[in-house]
N, C-alpha and C positions, 0 to 999 in steps of 0.2 A: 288722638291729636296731641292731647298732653305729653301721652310719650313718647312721639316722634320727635317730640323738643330735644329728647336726652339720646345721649350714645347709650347702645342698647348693652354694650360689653357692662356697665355700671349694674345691669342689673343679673349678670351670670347666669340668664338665657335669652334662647329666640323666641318665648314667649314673654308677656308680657305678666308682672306680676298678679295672683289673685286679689291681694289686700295692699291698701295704700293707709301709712296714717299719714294725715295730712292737717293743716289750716289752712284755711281760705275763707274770705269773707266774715266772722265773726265766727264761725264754724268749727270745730275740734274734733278727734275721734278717726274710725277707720269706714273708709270708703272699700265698697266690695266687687268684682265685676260678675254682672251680671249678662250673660248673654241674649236677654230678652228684652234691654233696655234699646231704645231706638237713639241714633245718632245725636250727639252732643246732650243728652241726658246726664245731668246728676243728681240722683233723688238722695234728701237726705235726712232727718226727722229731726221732729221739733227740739229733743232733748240736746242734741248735735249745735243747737246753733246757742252760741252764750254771749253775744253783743250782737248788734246793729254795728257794719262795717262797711267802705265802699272797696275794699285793698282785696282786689279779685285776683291776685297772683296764689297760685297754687306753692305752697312750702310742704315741699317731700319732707318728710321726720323719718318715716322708715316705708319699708315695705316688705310682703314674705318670701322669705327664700331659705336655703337648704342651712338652717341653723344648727349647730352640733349641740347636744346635749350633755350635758358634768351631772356627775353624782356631786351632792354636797352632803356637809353634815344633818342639817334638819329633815332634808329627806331621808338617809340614812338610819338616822333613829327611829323617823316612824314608821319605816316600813321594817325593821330589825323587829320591833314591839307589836307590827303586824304578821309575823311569823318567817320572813324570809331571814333565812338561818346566817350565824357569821360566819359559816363556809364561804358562804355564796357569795358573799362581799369581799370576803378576801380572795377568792378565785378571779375576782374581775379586777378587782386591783394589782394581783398577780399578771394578770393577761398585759395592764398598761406595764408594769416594769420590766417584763421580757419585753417589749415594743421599744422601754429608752434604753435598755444593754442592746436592742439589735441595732438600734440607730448608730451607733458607734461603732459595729462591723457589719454590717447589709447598707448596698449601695441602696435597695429600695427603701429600706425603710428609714435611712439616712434621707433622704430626696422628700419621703414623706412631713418627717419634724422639720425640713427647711421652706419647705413651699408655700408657708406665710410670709419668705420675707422676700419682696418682689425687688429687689435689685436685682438680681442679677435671674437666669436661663436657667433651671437647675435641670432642665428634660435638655439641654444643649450641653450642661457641664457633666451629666451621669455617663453622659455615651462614650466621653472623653478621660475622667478620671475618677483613680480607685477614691472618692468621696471621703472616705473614711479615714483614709492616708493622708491626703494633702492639707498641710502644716495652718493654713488659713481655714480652708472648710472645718477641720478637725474642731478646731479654737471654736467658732459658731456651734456646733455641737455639743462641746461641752459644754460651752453660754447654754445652751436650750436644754439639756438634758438632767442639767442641774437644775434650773430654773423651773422644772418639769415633774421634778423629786419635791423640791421643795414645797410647790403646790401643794401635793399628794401628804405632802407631812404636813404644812401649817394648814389647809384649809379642806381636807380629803376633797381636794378638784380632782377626780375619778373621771376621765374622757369615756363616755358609752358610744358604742360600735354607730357608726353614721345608718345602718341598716336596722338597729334596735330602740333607736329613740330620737326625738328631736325637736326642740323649743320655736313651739308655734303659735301664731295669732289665734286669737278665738274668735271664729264668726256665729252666726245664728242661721239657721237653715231655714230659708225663705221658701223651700218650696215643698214643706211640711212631710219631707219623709221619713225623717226621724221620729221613732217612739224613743220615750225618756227611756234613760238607760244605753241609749246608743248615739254613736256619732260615726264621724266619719272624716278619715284620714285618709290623703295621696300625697304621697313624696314624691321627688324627683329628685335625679341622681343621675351619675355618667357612666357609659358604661366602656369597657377596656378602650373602645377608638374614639375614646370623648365625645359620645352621641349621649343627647341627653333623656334617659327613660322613665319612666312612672308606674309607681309602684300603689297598690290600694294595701291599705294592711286591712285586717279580719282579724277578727281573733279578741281578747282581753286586752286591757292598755291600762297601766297606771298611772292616773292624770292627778296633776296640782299644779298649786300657782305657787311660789313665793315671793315673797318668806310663807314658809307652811311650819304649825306650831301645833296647831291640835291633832288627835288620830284621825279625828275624821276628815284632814284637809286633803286627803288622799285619797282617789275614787277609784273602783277600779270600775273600768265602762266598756262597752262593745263595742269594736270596731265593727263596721258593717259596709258593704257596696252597693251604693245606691245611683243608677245610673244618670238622676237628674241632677246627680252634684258633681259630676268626675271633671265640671268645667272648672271645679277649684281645684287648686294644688299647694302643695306647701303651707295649712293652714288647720284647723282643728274646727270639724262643723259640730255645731251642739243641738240640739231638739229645741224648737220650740214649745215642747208639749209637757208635760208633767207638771205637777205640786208646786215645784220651784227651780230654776233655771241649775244647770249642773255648775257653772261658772259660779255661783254665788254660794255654793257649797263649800267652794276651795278659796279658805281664807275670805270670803266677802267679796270675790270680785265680781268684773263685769266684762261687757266685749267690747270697750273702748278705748282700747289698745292696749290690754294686758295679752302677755305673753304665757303660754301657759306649758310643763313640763310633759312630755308624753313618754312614756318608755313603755316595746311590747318583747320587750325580752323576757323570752317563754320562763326562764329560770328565775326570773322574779315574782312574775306575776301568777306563776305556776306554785310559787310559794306559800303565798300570802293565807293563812291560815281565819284571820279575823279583819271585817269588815266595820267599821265604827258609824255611828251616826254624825253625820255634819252638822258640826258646831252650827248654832243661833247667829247671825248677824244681820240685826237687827237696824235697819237705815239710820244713820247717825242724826241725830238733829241738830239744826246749827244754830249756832248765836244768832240772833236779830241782830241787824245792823242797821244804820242807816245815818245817811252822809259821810261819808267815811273818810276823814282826812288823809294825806298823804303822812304826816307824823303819826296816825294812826297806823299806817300801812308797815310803815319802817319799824314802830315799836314791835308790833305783833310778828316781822319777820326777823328780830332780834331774840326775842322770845322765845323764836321757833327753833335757833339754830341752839340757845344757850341751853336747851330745856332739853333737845331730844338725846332721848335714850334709848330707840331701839336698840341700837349695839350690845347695851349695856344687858338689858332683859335679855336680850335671846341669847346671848353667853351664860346667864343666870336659867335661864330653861334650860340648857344643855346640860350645864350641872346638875341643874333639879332630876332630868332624864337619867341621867346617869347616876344619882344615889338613889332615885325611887324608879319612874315609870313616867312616859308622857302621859297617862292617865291618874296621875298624882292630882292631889286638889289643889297643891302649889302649881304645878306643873300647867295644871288648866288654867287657874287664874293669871297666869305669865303672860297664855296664848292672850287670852282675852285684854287682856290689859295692852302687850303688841297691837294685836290688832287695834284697838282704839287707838295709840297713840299713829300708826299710820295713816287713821282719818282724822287726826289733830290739826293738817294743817287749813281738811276742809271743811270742818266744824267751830275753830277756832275753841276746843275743849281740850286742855291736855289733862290725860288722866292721871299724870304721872306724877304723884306728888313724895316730899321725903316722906311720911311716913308708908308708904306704898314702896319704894328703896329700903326704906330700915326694915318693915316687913321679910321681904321676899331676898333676906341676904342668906347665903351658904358658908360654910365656915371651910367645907374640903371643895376642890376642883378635882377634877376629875384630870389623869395622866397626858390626855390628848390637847386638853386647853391650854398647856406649858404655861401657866399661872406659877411666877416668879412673887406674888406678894399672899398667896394662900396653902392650905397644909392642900397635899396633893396625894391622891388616891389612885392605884390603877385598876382601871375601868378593866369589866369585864365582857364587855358585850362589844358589840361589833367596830364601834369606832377606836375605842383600846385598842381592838387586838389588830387594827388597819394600822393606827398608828404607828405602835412599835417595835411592827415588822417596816414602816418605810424608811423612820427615823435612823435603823443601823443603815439600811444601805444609802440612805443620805448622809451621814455622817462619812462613812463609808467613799463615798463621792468624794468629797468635801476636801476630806485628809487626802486623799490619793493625789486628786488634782493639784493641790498646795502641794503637795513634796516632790512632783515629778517636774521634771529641769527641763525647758519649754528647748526641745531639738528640731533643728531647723535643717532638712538635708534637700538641697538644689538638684529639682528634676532638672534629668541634664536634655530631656526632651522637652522643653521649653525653650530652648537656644536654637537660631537659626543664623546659619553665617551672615556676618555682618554685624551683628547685634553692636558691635564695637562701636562702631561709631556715634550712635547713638547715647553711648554712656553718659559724657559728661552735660551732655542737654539732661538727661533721666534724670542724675544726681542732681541736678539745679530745682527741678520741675518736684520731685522725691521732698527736699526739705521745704517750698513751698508748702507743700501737700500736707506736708505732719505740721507743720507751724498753726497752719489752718485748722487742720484735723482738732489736735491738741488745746486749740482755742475754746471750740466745742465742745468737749471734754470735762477743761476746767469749769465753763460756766454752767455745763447742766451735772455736773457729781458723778459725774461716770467714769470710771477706773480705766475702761479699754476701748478701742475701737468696738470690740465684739457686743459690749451690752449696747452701743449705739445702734450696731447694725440690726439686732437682735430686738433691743427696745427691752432688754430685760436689765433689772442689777444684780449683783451678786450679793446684796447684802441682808443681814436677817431682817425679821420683820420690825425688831425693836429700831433699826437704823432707816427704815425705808422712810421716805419723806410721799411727798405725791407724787404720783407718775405723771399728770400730766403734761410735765415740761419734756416728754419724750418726743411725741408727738412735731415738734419745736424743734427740737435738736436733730428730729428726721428730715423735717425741712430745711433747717439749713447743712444738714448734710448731703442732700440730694443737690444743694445749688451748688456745694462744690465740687461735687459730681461733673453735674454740667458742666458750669468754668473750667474745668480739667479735661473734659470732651473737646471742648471749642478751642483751646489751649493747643491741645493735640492735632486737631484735624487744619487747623489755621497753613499749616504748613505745606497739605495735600489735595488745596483747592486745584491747583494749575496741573494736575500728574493725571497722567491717564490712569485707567482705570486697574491694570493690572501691575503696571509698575508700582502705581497706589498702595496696591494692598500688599506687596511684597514689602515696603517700607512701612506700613505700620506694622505690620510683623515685627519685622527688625525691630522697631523704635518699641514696640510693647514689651519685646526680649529683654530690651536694656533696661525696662521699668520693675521687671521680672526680679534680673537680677541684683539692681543696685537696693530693692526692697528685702530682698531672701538675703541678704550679704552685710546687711546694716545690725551685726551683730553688737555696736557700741552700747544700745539703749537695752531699756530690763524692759521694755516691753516694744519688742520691733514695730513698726503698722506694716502690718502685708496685704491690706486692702488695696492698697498703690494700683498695680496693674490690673486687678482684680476689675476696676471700673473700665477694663476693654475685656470682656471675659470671654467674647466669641471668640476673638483674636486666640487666646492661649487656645481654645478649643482647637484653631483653627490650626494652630502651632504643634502641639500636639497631634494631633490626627497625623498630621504631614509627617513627623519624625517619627511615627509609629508604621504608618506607612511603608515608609522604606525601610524598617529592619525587614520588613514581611514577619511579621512574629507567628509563631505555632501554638498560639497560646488560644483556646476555643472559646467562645463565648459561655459557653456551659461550664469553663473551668471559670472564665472570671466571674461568674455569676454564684457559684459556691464557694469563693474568697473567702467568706466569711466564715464559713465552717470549718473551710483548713483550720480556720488563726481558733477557733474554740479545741478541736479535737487536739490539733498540735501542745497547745496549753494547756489539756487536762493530761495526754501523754507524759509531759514533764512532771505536770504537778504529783502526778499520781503515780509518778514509773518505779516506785518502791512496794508499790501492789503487788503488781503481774504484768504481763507483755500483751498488747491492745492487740497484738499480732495473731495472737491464740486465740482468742474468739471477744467481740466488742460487747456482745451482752453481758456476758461472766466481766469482764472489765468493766464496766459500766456500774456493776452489781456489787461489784467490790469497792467503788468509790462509792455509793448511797450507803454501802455498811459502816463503812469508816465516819460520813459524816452524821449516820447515825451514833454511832460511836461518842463520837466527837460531841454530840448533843446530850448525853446521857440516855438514849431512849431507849440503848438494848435491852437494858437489864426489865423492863417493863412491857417489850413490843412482843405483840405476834406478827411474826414476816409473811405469814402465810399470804399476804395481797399483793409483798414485794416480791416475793418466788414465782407468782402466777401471772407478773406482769413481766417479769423477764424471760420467765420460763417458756409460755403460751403465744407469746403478741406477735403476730404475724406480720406486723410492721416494722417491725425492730429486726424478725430474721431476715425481713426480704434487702432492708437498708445494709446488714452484717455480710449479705449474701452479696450483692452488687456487684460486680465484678469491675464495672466503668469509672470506681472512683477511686482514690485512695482510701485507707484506714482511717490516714486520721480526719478524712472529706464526711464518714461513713460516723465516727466518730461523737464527731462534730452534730451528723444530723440526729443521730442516737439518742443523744443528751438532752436537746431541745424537746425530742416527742416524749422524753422520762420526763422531765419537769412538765408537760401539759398534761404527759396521763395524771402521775401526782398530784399536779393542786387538782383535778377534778373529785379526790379522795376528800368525803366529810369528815376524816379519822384528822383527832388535831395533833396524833404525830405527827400525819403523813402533810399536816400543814407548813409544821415546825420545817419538817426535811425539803420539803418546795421551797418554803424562805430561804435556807441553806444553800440550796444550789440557786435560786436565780442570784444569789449574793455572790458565790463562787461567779457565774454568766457575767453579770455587774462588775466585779473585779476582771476579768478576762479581757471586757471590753476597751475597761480603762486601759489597762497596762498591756496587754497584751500575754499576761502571764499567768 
């Protein structure tokens, strides 16, 4: 009954969610469905209710659904110092940087980095145009692709596979089929004709909550299938059974609405060499209070905000990690000390006093914490060697972007006769629109259309302020949205239906062009017509239509590989001729930027000769008949850089960063 209140699109299915966090009536915590409970039942336990309340409105906080899961740093560390190797981390980080060079030439995978930003159609605008060309979308992608980079370098934000992991509620298994040591997971997910399926995992899982600080805040646990739970989904079920709850292992938590980390990607958890004891945490005990003023209330929340310092320790652990071991006795007493200051606010104890700071200072930072006020070391263990490999090709980014001269070239299939007459209304309606636009701009700090649309800035982490006032600046972008909708259609109330849509055409043409042609400003807005995007769709198909083009969907579906193989032809056509056979070409470029790396004079090839030599994928792609060279190329390249980073040898590391940097440059420039 509750959730027939809401539109069910809000909750991204047709069923209804397993876990609700909620308040209601004096009540906090996570509500679970149970399929055994009888009609308008809500059970819920004593610890759940924390005042006498009569306010029976239900306030939704969250509920589970198919969350993506990030590598971060304090994960990273302890599972490196748990035995998963920094190959392996750099393999996966690897995997996301080919994902943001393809976003910039693959219509898919361009479609994929846009489809958080719901203005506009993107499975309406992909069928219609090459994505990665067109002068507005491109601009958005570079917004996200940077902003993407950046991540991966200031915060190693690591995207893991929506199939390998995923941040979920932790409930408690009510119906006692769990033995300690196991739980149990079902995901759900869509499959190619957006039907929605469910998946049970099995197998090992590495579970934690954070922030996680000690070794032992990592568990690794059993996935299992047990048929009197499969009524949950999207959610993490724990045993009731054992010594001590598995949730109160990881970091001290509980299942009242913490979220907890799950990843069973076999390459990790297939790794992990050593299993640690879970830290002590011990129920905090709290101040007595009693009577408690409201000057009371203000002091102790003025306290709270001037005093905390987890920031400050878990940057201080990171370095501790990185000159010793997260099993250091600094390194431990950090965790612990974290951890109490988390329950500071509900013990009214902070632990954190100056000489506990003057203690626990380090003199070096480690390369990845780009600490600008201490002597700085480069790390050698996994997050070093992530960082700077992302750092050149964000840099890399960075410069390229800044020095290329923003070319603007008018699809001339977007014009539909007539468009004329609609100009000088366009141009009226056009500097309204930027007057507006620009308004917005100036007062939320955002340099372009693209970070508003985007929600992202461009600027470093020393210059960011809070984000959010984006939030803000999206709403009233979407109201001028609107106003510009109403603006437009005002005119096509009284027209029939076909005449109708033949004059918004027209009239969009004209918004088309007077925005691609406003070559006056250093930074055009081409968002303009963009806010009728069916329309150009609509525009387009039509003038594509009647040339009847020859052009196959399987050729414009490998666009992408042209524009790679075409640009390694150039870059490389003082090698040999890609003509004469693409492996030996191919083979001649991994020498050169071995070469180029210094690693000849140390390497044995013997792994690079049997990957070129033997791989039966490589000759069947060189064999092909149905594509071009440099289509064949193109797809060549991509499967040498995946065989490659799968290599532990940290030549053949160095030589994967090389070419997906070469990929990364190709993308940008096209060259």
């Amino acid at each position: 009954k509750i959730f027939d209140a809401y539109d069910s699109e809000q909750f991204h299915s047709k069923r209804l969610p397993s876990v609700i966090q909620v308040r209601i009536a004096g009540m906090k915590g996570i509500f679970v469905h149970d399929p055994n409970l009888e009609e308008d039942i809500l059970q819920y336990r004593k610890s759940q209710f924390k005042f006498k309340s009569t306010h029976l409105y239900l306030e939704l906080i969250n509920y589970s659904k198919q969350n993506p899961l990030f590598w971060n740093r304090q994960v990273i560390n302890l599972l490196n110092h748990m035995g998963v190797s920094t190959q392996t981390f750099l393999q996966l980080q690897n995997e996301c940087r080919k994902r943001v060079s393809m976003s910039l030439l693959s219509k898919k995978a361009a479609t994929s980095m846009l489809n958080h930003i719901h203005y506009y159609n993107w499975d309406l605008i992909k069928t219609s145009f090459y994505m990665t060309e067109e002068p507005f979308i491109r601009s958005l992608l570079l917004i996200l692709s940077g902003d993407r980079l950046r991540r991966l370098k200031d915060k190693t934000h690591v995207p893991i596979a929506f199939g390998d992991g995923r941040s979920l509620y932790g409930v408690v298994d009510e119906t006692n089929s769990l033995k300690y040591g196991e739980i149990f997971i079902q995901i759900s997910d869509k499959d190619e004709n957006d039907k929605e399926i469910f998946r049970i995992i099995c197998g090992h899982v590495a579970v934690t909550k954070n922030p996680c600080h000690n070794p032992g805040d990592i568990r690794i646990l059993k996935a299992v299938d047990k048929p009197r739970l499969h009524h949950l989904f999207n959610c993490i079920v724990y045993p009731c059974k054992g010594p001590r709850p598995h949730s109160n292992e990881m970091s001290g938590s509980d299942l009242d609405g913490d979220e907890f980390w799950a990843c069973w990607n076999e390459m990790i958890v297939n790794e992990v060499q050593q299993i640690f004891k879970p830290a002590l945490y011990p129920k905090a005990i709290k101040q007595e209070t009693n009577n408690i003023t409201q000057n009371e209330i203000v002091e102790f929340l003025l306290d709270f905000i001037s005093c905390d310092s987890v920031g400050i320790l878990s940057n201080r652990h990171l370095a501790c990690c990185a000159l010793y071991n997260p099993q250091h006795k600094k390194a431990l007493k950090l965790a612990k000390i974290i951890s109490d200051s988390l329950d500071y606010p509900k013990t009214g104890i902070n632990p954190v006093t100056t000489k506990v700071l003057k203690d626990l200072q380090f003199k070096a930072y480690p390369d990845y914490m780009q600490n600008q006020h201490k002597q700085v070391f480069q790390c050698q263990k996994a997050l070093g060697w992530m960082f700077r490999n992302i750092k050149e090709v964000h840099n890399c980014h960075m410069q390229i972007q800044d020095d290329s001269s923003f070319k603007i070239q008018l699809d001339q299939d977007l014009f539909i006769e007539g468009f004329d007459k609609y100009l000088e209304q366009a141009k009226q309606t056009y500097r309204e629109y930027c007057d507006k636009l620009n308004i917005i701009l100036l007062m939320y700090d955002l340099s372009n259309e693209y970070e508003l649309i985007t929600g992202y800035h461009s600027c470093t982490i020393e210059e960011q302020h809070n984000n959010d006032n984006i939030e803000t600046a999206n709403q009233e972008f979407r109201s001028l949205r609107n106003e510009i909708k109403h603006k437009f259609n005002e005119e096509f109330l009284d027209s029939n239906v076909e005449q109708s849509n033949l004059e918004r055409m027209r009239k969009v043409s004209a918004w088309y062009y007077v925005a691609y042609t406003d070559y006056d400003k250093e930074n055009p807005i081409l968002s303009f017509p963009w806010v009728f995007s069916e329309y150009l769709c609509k525009i387009k198909q039509l003038n594509v239509n009647k040339k009847a083009t020859t052009t196959t969907a399987a050729a414009a579906n490998h666009r992408s590989l042209e524009k790679i193989g075409l640009a390694l032809s150039n870059r490389y056509r003082h090698l040999s001729s890609v003509s004469s056979s693409i492996p030996n070409f191919l083979f001649s470029i991994v020498v050169s930027c071995a070469a180029s790396l210094e690693l000849l004079s140390r390497w044995n090839s013997d792994e690079l000769v049997a990957l070129f030599g033997n791989n039966e994928v490589l000759s069947k792609i060189a064999e092909n008949p149905q594509t071009t060279n440099a289509n064949r190329l193109g797809e060549a390249f991509l499967i040498v850089i995946e065989l490659l980073s799968k290599s532990k040898s940290v030549d053949m590391i160095q030589l994967t960063h090389h070419l997906l940097l070469i990929l990364h440059q190709i993308a940008i420039t096209g060259r």
